[in-house]
N, C-alpha and C positions, 0 to 999 in steps of 0.2 A: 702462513708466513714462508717466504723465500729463505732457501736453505744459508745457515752464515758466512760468510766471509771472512776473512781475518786480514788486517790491513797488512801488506806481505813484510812491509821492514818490522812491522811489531812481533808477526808468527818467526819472522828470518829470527830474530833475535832470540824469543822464544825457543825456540827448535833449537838453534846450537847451543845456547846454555846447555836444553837438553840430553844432547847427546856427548857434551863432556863430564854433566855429571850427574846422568842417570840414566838407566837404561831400562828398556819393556821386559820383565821379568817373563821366561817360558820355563815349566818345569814340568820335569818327566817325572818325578818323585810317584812311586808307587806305596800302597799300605802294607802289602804281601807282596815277598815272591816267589810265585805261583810256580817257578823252573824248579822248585824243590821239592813240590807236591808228586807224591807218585804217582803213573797215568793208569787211569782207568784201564780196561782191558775191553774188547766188542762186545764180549759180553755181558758185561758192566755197563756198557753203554747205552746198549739195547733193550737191555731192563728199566731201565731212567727214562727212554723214550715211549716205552708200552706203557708204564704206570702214568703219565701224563694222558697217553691217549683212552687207556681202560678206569681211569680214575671212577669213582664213587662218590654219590654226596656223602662226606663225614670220615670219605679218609685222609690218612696220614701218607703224603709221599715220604719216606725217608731216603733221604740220598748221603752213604757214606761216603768216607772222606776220600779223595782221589782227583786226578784233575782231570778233567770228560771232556775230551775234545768232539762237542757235537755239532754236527752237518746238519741238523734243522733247526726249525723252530720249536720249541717246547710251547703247547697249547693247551691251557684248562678253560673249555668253553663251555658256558651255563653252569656250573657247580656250585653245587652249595658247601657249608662249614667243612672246607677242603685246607688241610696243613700240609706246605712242604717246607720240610726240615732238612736242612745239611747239619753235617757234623760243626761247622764255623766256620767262620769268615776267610779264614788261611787253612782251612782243612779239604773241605768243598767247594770245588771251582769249577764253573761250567762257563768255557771257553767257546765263543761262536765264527772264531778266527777264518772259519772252512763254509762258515753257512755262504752257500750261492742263491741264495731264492729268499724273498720276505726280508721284512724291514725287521723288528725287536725280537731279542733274543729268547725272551719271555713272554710269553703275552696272557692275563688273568680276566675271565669275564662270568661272575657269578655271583655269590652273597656270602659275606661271612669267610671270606681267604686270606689263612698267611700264610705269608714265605718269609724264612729267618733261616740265619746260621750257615750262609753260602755267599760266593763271590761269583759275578756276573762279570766274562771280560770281552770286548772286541765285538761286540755283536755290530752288523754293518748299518742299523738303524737303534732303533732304541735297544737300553740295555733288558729293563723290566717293564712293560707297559701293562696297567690295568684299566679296562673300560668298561661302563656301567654296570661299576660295583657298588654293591650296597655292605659295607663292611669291607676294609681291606688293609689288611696290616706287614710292615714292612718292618724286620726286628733283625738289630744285628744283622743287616745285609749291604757288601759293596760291590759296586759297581764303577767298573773306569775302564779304558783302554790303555793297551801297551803300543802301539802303534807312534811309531818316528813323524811323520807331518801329521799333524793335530788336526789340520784342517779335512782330513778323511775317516776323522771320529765319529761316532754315531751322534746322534743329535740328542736326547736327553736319558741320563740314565734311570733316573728312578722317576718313573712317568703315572703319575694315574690321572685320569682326563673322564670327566661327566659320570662321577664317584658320591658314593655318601659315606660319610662315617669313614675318615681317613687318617691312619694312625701311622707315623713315619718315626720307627723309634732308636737310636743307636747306629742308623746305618751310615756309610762311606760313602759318596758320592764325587768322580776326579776326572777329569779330563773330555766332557763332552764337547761337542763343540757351541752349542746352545745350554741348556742348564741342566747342572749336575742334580740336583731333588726338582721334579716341579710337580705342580699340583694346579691343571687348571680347569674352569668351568665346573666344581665341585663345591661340595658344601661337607660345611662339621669337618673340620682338619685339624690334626695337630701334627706339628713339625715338632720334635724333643731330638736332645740330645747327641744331635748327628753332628756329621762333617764333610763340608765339601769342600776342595781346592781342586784350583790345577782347573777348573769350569773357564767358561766363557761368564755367565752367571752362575753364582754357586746353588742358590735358594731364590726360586720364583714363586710365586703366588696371582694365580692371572685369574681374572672374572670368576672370580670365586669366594663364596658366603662363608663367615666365619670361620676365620681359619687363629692357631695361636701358632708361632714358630718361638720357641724359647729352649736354652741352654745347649745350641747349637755354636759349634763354629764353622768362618767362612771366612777362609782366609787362601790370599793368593788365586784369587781369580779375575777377571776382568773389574766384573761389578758382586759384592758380596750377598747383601740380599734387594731383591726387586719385587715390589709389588707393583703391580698392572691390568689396567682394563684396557683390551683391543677390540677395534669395532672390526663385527662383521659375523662373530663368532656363535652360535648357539644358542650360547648362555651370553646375552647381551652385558650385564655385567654383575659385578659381586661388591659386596662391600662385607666390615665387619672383621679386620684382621688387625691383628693383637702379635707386636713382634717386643721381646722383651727377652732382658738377662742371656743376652747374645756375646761372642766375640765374632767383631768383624774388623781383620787383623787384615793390613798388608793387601788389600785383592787391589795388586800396581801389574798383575799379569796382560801380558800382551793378547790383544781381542782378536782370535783367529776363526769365528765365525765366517761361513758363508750362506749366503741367501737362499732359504729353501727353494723359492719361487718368488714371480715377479710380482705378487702381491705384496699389498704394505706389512701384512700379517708376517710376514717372511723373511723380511727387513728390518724389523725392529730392534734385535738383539746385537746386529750388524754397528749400529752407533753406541752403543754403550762404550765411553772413552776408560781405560785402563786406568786405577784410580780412584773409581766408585765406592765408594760404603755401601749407601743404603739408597737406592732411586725408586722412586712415586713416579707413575704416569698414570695420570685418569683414575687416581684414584679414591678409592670413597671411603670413609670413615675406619681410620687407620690413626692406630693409638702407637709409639713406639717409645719405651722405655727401660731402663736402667739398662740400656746395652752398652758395651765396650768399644767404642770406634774409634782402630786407631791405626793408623801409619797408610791411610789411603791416601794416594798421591795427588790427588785431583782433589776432589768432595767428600765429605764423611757424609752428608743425608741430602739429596738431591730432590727438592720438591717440584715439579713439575708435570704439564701437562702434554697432549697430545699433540698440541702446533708444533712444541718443537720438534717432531721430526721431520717437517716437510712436507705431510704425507695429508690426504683430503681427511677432514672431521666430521661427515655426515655419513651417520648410521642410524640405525633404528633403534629407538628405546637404548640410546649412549648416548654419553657426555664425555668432551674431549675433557671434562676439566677434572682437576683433583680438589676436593671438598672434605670438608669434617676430618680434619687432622689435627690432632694432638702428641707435642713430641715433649719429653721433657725427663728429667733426672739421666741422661745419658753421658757418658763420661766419650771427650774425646782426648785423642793425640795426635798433633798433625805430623805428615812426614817430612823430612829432611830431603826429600826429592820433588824435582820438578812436576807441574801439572802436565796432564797428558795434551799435546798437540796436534795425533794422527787424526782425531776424530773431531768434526764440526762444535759438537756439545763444549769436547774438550777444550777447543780453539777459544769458543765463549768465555770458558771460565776462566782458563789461564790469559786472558787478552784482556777480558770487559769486565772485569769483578771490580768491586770497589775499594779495594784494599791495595794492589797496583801488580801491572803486569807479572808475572808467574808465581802471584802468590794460592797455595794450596787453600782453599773454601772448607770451612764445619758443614755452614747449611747455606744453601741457594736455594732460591725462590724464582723460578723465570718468569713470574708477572704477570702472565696470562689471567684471567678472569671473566666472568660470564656478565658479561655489560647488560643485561636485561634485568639484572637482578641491585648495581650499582655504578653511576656511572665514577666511582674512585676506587681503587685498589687499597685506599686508609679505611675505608668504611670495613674493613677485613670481608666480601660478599660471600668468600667460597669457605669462611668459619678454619682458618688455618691457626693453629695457637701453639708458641714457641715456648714453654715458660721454663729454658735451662736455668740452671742456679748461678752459672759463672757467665752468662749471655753476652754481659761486656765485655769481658774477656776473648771472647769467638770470633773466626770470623764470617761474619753473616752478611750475602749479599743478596738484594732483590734487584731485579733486571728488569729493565721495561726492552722488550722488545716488538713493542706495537708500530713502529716507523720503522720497520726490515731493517736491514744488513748495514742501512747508511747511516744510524743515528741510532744506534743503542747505547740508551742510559742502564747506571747500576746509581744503586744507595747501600748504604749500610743500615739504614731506618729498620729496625727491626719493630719498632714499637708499636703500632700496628697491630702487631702479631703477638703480642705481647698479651695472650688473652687469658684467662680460666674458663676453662670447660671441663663438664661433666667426666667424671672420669669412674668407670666402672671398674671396680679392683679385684671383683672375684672372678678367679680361672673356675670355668668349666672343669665338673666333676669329671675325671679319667676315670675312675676306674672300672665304667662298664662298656672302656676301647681293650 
C-alpha cells in the first residue's frame, strides 16, 4: 500500500486544533540523581574493569556503591552462572558518558547471568545488551540517558537479542531513542514489574516465542507497549505473548527516533505516532488482558499489520499479517487531548476513523487480511477476537484501506470481532527464573 495522505483542509484543521490545545510531551525526568553519588576513584575503576575481564564461571562481580565514570565497554564473554551485583539502583552507577569506541555499555554473552542492583547511564549505543544467552536475569536494574537532544540517545537500553530463558524483573528503562526494555528474536521471557518512560517505545517484544510482560508500567513514551514481527530477521518470527495487568498511562510523548539504516528494519520505530497504548504488527497469537490503558492520545490498542508501513512484505517463512488475537477485560480511559498528526499512521486515525475527525481510538483494526484464506474481512480469517465488557461503549474502528490513499473507508462494526476463543489462564511457573 502507498504511504497515506491526509486530505490537507482536513490535517490543516486537525493540526491547529492541535497545537492550541495540546502539545507533544518531551520529558527529561530521571529516577536517580546520579550528581549525588560519590565518584569512584581510578582505582576503583580499574578494579571494576579487570573483574569483567578476569571473571570466572560462578563468580560474583561485586560492584560497590559509587559513580564509575568508565571509558570502555564492560565485556563478560562466554561465562557461565556469572552474578554482578551493585549496591542499587541509586547507589551504583556506571556512567558511559566518555566511552569513544563500541556501541553498549554492557555487553553479556554466556549461560545463567545476572546483573541487578546498578544504574546504566549515557552509553553511546545500547545501554545493557545480552546475546546468546541461555538464562539471563535482569533485577533491579536502570538504564536511561541524561543527555539534552534525545535524538543522540542510545538506541535501546535493556537489550537481550537471540536469548533463552529471559527474566526482566523490577528494572527502569527511560529515554532511548528506540526502546527502553526490548527483547527480540528470543524465547521463554518474562517482562514483571518494571518501568519504562521518557522511550520512544517503552516495552517491545519483536519475533519472539513466549514471552508474559505483566504488572509493568509504561507510561509517557511514544508508543507504550509494541509487539512485532519484522521480516528479514534470523529468527523469522515469534508468536505466544501474553501481556496482562499492565499500566499503559499517558505514552502522548513526542517520537524522536532516527533511522538506524536505510533498511525497512530500521525505520519501523520511526512511524509509531505519539499517542500509542498498545500496537500489534505481524503479530501472532497474542492474548492481552486486564490491562489499564489510559490517557493515550491517539489509540489505546492498535491492531495492525505490516502494509501499513509502506515498506515491501516478502520475506521468508513471515507473514505481514497479525492472527490469533485475543483481547478482552481491559479497562480503558481516553484522553482529553488531540490525536497525533506528525505521523502518516497518526494522520489515519485522527482523519478516517469512524467516529469523526480528531477523535481519540480504544482499538483500530486497519483491515488488512490474508485473501487466500477468505475473500471477507466478516468471515474474521486472521481469528482476531474483541470480547470487551463495555465494547459499546468504545470506540472501535476497522479501516479498509485496500483502494490506497484515495478511498479509505472505516466502520465501527465491531461484530465480527466479536468472538470467544480459547483462552489459556495459567502463567508459567517462575519460580525456576
Amino acid at each position: 500500500m502507498q504511504k497515506i495522505k491526509v486530505l490537507r483542509i482536513l490535517l490543516g484543521l486537525v493540526l491547529s486544533a492541535t497545537i492550541l490545545l495540546s502539545c507533544q510531551r518531551s520529558s527529561s525526568e530521571q529516577s536517580f540523581d546520579s550528581s549525588k553519588v560519590p565518584r569512584a576513584s581510578p582505582e576503583e575503576i580499574d578494579r571494576l574493569i579487570e573483574a569483567f575481564i578476569f571473571a570466572e564461571d560462578g563468580d560474583t562481580i561485586a560492584i560497590p556503591a559509587g559513580f564509575y565514570n568508565v571509558k570502555t565497554q564492560l565485556i563478560l564473554d562466554n561465562k557461565k552462572n556469572v552474578t554482578i551485583k551493585g549496591a542499587g539502583m541509586a547507589e551504583t552507577v556506571l556512567s558511559f558518558k566518555e566511552l569513544t569506541s563500541g556501541g553498549e555499555g554492557v555487553k553479556l554473552v554466556g549461560q545463567n547471568i545476572t546483573i541487578e542492583g546498578l544504574s546504566v547511564e549515557d552509553a553511546p549505543g545500547d545501554g545493557i545488551k545480552s546475546q546468546h544467552c541461555d538464562g539471563i536475569t535482569f533485577r533491579k536494574v536502570n538504564v536511561t540517558w541524561t543527555n539534552g537532544d534525545k535524538s543522540k540517545n542510545g538506541t535501546y537500553a535493556i537489550y537481550p537479542v537471540q536469548c533463552k530463558n529471559v527474566l526482566i524483573d523490577a528494572c527502569i528503562a527511560s529515554h532511548s531513542k528506540d526502546a527502553g526494555i526490548y527483547v527480540g528474536q528470543s524465547e521463554n521471557i518474562v517482562v514483571k514489574n518494571s518501568l519504562a518512560f521518557g522511550n520512544v517505545a517503552g516495552i517491545e517484544i519483536e519475533n519472539s516465542d513466549n514471552a508474559e510482560v505483566f504488572g509493568n508500567t509504561a507510561r509517557d513514551n511514544t508508543g507504550g507497549i509494541l509487539v512485532f514481527n519484522l521480516p528479514g530477521l534470523p529468527k523469522a518470527e515469534g508468536r505466544g505473548t501474553k501481556i496482562y495487568d499492565n499500566d499503559i498511562l499517558s505514552n502522548n510523548h513526542v517520537n524522536f527516533a532516527t533511522a538506524l539504516n536505510e533498511q525497512p528494519n530500521g525505520n519501523t520505530v520511526t512511524q509509531i505516532p505519539p499517542g500509542s497504548g498498545l500496537i500489534l504488527m505481524a503479530a501472532k497469537g497474542v492474548e492481552i488482558f486486564n490491562n489499564r490503558i489510559h490517557y493515550n492520545k491517539t489509540v489505546g490498542i492498535a491492531i495492525s499489520n505490516y502494509q501499513i508501513t509502506g515498506f515491501p512484505t516478502d520475506a521468508p517463512n513471515w507473514s505481514p499479517f497479525t492472527s490469533d488475537i485475543y483481547i478482552h477485560g481491559n479497562e480503558y480511559k481516553r484522553s482529553a487531548q488531540l490525536p497525533d498528526v506528525t505521523k502518516e499512521f497518526g494522520q489515519l486515525i485522527a482523519v478516517y476513523n469512524a467516529h469523526g475527525t480528531g477523535k481519540t481510538q480504544d482499538i483500530i483494526y486497519d483491515g488488512f487480511w490474508d485473501k487466500r484464506l477468505s475473500p471477507d474481512i466478516k468471515t474474521n480469517p486472521m481469528n482476531v477476537c474483541i470480547r470487551e465488557a463495555d465494547m459499546s461503549q468504545l470506540r472501535f474502528t476497522l479501516f479498509d484501506l485496500w483502494e490506497g490513499e484515495e478511498n479509505i473507508k472505516s466502520s465501527s462494526d465491531y461484530a465480527p470481532f466479536d468472538c470467544q476463543t480459547e483462552v489459556h489462564t495459567q502463567v508459567r511457573a517462575l519460580s525456576t527464573r
